[in-house]
N, C-alpha and C positions, 0 to 999 in steps of 0.2 A: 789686286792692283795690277795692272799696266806693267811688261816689263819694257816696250818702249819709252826713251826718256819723255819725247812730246807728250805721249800720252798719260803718263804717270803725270807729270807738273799739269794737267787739265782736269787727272784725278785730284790731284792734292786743292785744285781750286775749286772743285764740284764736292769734295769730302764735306766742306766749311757750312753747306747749307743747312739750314738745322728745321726737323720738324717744326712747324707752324702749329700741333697738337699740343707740344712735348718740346718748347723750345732748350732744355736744356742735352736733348740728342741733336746730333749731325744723322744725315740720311744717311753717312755711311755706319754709327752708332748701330741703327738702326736695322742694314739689312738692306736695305732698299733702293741704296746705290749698288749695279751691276758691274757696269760694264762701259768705259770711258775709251773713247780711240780717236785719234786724230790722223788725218787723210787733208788730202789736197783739196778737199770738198770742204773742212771745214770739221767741228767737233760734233761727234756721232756718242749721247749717252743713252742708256738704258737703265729705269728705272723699274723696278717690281713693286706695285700697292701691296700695303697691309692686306687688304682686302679690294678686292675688284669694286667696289663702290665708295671704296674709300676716299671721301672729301677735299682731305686736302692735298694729294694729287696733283689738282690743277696748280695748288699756290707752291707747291716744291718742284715741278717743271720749268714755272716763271721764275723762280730762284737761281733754279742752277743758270737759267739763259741766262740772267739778268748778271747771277756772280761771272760765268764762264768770258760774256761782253764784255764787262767791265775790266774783270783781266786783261783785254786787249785781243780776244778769239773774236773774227768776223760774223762766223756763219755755225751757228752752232742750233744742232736738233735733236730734239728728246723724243725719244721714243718708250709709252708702256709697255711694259713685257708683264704678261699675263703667264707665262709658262716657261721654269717649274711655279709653280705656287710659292710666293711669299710662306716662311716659316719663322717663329722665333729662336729656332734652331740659328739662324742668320744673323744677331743681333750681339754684339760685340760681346764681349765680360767689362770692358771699362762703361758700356753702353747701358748694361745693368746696373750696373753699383750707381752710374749719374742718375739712373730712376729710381733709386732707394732714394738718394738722398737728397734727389725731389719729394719725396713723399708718395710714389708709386710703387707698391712691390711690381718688381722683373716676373717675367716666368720662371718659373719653377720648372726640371725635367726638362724633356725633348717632347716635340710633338709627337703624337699617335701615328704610327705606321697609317700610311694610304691605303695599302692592300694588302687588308686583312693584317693575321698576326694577333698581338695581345693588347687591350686596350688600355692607359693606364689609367688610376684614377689620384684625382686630386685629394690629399686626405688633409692637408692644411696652409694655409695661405699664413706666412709670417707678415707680422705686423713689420711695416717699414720704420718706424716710430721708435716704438718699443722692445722688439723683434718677439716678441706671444705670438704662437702659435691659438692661442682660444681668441680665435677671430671667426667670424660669419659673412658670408656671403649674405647681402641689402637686396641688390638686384644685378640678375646676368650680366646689364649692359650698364657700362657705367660714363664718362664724361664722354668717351665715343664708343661705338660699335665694337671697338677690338679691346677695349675693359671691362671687368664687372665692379663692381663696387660693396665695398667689404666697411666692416666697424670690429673694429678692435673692444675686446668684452673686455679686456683691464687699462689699458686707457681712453677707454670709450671713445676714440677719434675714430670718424672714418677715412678710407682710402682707398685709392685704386688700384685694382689688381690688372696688370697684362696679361688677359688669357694667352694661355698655352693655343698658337696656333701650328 
């Protein structure tokens, strides 16, 4: 967060925008909100995708303009940021528990080291439901690109898991 005042209150009014995936996260939940400044130019954010092809993007840029306007900000511009890379490293602790108890398990761990180092492996996906670990991976990719999708073997529900990015 901002430790300028202007800048912090255009943080606090861009926090509010909430995935369009996963409406029960804010993009700041999430990770995804960077980086908020305010200048004589108007409000300058920086957001980082899940993933570089990540969809809905466009409709959390139109958000923040749409929240930051309506607050009474003129001139306000979103810029993606590509680099560092989006991690679930970046994703709140109150951001995970709201995806439990949507019925999403959170990631689990930290992301894999970029270069090189130890790789980690997944060895069980808790049920958000029920919290059983004898659950199974359905399929890698699940309601988007950045879930796979898992069924729980004692309460036979399925659900979606947030890979570890």
């Amino acid at each position: 967060m901002p430790s300028d005042p202007a800048s912090r209150a255009a943080w606090e009014v861009a926090a509010t925008v909430t995935d369009p995936e996963v409406p029960v996260l804010t993009i700041e939940d999430l990770g995804v909100l960077r980086s908020v400044a305010v200048d004589d130019d108007g409000v300058h954010v920086e957001l980082t995708p899940t993933y570089s092809g990540c969809p809905a993007m466009d409709a959390m840029r139109d958000d923040v303009v749409l929240a930051l306007t309506h607050a009474g900000y003129d001139h306000v511009d979103v810029k993606l940021v590509l680099s560092p890379a989006w991690t679930t490293d970046w994703m709140s602790e109150s951001g995970k528990e709201k995806l439990r108890t949507y019925g999403i398990q959170a990631p689990s761990g930290h992301a894999p080291m970029r270069e090189g180092g130890p790789i980690r492996l997944q060895m069980a996906v808790k049920c958000p439901r029920c919290d059983s670990l004898n659950t199974r991976e359905l399929a890698r990719f699940g309601s988007t690109s950045c879930k796979a999708l898992y069924e729980c073997r004692d309460c036979l529900e399925p659900f979606d898991y947030f890979k570890v990015l």
